[in-house]
Every structure is written in C-alpha cells, then in structure tokens.
C-alpha positions in Angstrom: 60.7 -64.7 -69.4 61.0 -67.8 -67.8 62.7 -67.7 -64.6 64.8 -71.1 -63.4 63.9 -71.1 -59.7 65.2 -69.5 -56.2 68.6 -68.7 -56.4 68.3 -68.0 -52.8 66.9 -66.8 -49.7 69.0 -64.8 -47.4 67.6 -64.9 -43.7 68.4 -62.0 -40.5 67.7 -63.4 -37.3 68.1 -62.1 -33.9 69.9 -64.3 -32.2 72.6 -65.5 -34.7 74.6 -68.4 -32.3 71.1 -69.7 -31.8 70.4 -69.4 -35.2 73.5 -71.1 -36.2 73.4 -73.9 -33.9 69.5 -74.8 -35.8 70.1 -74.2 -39.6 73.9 -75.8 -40.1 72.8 -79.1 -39.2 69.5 -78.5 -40.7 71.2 -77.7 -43.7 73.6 -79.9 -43.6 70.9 -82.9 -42.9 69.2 -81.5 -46.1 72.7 -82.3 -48.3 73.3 -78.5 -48.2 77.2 -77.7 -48.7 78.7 -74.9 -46.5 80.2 -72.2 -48.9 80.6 -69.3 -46.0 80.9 -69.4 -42.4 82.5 -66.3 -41.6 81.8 -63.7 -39.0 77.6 -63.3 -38.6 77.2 -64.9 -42.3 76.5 -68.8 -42.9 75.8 -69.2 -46.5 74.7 -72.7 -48.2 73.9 -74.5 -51.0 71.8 -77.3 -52.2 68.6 -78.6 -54.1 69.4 -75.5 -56.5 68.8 -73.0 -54.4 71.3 -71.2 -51.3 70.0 -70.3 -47.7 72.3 -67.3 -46.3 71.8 -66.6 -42.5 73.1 -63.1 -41.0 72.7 -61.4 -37.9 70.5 -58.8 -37.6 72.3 -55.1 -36.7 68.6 -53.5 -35.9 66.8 -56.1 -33.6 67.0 -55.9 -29.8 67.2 -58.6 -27.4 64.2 -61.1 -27.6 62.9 -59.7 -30.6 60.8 -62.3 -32.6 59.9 -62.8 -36.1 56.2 -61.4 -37.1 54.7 -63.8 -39.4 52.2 -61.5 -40.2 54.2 -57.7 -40.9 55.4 -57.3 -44.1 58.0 -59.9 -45.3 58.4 -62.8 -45.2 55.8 -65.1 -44.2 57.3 -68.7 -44.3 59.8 -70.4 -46.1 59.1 -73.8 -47.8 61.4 -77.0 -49.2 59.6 -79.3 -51.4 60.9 -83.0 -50.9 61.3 -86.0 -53.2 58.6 -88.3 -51.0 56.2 -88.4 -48.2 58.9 -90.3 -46.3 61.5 -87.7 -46.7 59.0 -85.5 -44.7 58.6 -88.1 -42.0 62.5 -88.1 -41.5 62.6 -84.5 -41.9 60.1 -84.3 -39.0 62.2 -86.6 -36.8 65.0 -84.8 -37.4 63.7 -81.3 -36.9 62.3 -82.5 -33.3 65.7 -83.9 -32.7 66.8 -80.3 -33.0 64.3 -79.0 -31.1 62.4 -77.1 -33.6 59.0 -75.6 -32.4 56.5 -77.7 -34.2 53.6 -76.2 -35.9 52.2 -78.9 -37.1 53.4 -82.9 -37.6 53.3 -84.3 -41.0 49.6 -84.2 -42.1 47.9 -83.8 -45.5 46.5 -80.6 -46.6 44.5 -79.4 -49.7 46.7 -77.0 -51.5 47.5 -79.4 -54.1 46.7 -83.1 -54.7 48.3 -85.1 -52.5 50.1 -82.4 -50.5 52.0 -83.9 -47.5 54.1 -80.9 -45.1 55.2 -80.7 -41.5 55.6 -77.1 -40.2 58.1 -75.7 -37.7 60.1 -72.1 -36.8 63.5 -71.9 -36.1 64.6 -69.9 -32.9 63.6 -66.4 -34.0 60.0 -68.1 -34.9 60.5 -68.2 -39.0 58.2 -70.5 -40.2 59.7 -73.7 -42.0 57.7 -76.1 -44.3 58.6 -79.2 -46.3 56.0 -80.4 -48.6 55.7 -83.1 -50.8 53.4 -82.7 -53.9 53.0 -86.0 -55.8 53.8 -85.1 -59.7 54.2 -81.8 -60.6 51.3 -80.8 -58.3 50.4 -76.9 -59.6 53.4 -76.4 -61.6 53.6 -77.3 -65.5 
C-alpha cells in the first residue's frame, strides 16, 4: 500500500509562548492556514501536510530537546527552489532561529540545497530543495 504523504506532525515543546511566538509566523510565512489556536494547541495546515504544536505536561523548566534520545530527530520541508530556501533563511534569522547551518549544498541527493535551524526548545528544522524528484519515483 501506497501511502500519500505526512498527514502531520504534532510537536510538544517546553516552553509553549516561546514556542508559539516562532512557529505562527513561521507557518504562516510558509502559506500555512491556522485551523486551532486554542489553549496550549496551535494546529496548521499547508503543502499537504499539518504541523500541531502543544505544551508539554511532563517537561520542567529549561528542559531541551535531545536530538539524539529516541524520537524525533529533525523535521524537514522540501521547497519548490533553491531561492525559496535563501528566503526561508532570511526569514528564519529574522525570527531569531538558532542557525545550524546557512544554505549550503550537501550530498544526499543531486543537487540537494537546505539551511538548518531549531526552534526554541532546540528541534531541528530543515528546508531542502532537491532538483527533480531527487530519490523519490
């Protein structure tokens, strides 16, 4: 069975005003339409796929995301052009996003083109843009 995609990702941070004040106008800069903003949820949609943010009920103060436990590991968009990951990266350090890297190539995939960055609990954010249909038929 063929599967059509991410239907979505749902995402528990720590600090969830902090959290908030990063991914709604990230979202919202990536055409993303606001279904849910209600207490500790923020739920959107876009690009076929939804990004839900919640507050964690488990993680004390200053607790940060472990890229390497179990989980998790990074979360990445793939964009139309190597342009839209230029903007992207523009707009991200507008926000303040931690960068992990500025937009380079990489060899994953033929012309693979991605700027990496975390959001205020430290999840790790990619864009890529893959010329074609890169590794997928």
């Amino acid at each position: 069975m063929e599967m059509n995609g991410i239907a979505h990702f749902q995402l528990t941070v720590a600090d969830y005003d902090a959290a908030l004040a990063f991914y709604k106008p990230l979202l919202e800069f990536l055409e993303m339409k606001t279904l849910f903003d209600i207490d500790n949820f923020y739920y959107a949609v876009g690009s076929r796929t939804g990004i839900a943010i919640s507050k964690s009920t488990t993680a004390k103060p200053g607790t940060r995301f472990d890229q390497q436990a179990i989980g998790l590991h990074h979360l990445c968009f793939r964009a139309r052009s190597r342009d839209d990951i230029d903007t992207l990266y523009a707009f991200v350090v507008e926000l303040g996003a931690k960068i992990i890297h500025a937009p380079q190539e990489d060899n994953w995939a033929p012309g693979y083109y991605s700027v990496l960055f975390e959001d205020p609990d430290g999840i790790r954010i990619e864009a890529n843009f893959v010329p074609g249909k890169g590794h997928l038929d």
